[in-house]
C-alpha positions in Angstrom: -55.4 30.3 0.9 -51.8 29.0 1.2 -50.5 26.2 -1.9 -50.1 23.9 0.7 -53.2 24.5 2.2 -55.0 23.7 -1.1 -52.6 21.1 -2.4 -52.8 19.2 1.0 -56.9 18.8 0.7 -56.3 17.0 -2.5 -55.6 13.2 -2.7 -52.2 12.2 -3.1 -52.1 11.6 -6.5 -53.7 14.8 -7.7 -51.4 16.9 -5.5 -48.7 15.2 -7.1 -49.7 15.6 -10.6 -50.2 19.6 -10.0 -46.9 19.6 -8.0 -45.4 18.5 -11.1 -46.9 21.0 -12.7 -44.9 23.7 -10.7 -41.9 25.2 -11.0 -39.2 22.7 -9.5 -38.0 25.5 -6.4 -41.7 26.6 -5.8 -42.6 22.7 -6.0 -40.1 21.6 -3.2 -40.5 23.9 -1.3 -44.4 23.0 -1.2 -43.2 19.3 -0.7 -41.5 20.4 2.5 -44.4 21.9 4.0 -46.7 19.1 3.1 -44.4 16.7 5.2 -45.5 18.3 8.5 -49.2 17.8 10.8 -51.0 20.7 9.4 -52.4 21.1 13.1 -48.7 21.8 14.2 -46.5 25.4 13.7 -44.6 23.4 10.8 -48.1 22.9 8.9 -48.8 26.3 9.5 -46.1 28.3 8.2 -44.6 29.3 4.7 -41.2 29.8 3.2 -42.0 33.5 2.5 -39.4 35.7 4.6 -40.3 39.3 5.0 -38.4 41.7 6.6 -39.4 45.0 8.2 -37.1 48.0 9.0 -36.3 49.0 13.2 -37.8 51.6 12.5 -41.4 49.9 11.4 -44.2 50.1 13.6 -45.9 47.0 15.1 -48.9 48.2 12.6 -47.3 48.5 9.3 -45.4 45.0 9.9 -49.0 43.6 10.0 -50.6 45.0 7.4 -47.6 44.4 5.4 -47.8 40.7 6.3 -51.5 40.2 5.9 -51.2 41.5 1.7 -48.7 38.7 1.0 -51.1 36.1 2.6 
């Protein structure tokens, strides 16, 4: 499960207090994704980029992708 994920089923005040907990960078960026409907693609993604050579195929992006999640 995603920080925001957790953080967002939390009441405001308790995210907050863990938030402040975090690492200023790590805690903004978390703040970001909060701010969108976590039913839209904004609520839904991270700030994680990866990046895969040309010459990956379609099944090593993927199971590169689903260790970091």
């Amino acid at each position: 499960m995603r920080r925001r994920d957790l953080l967002a089923d939390l009441s405001k005040e308790a995210s907050e207090g863990v938030l402040e907990e975090m690492p200023n960078r790590e805690a903004n960026e978390v703040r970001e994704l909060l701010a969108f409907d976590p039913s839209t693609a904004g609520g839904m993604m991270n700030t994680e980029f990866v990046f895969v050579s040309e010459e990956s195929t379609r099944r090593k992006c993927w199971s590169g992708c689903g260790r970091r999640s």
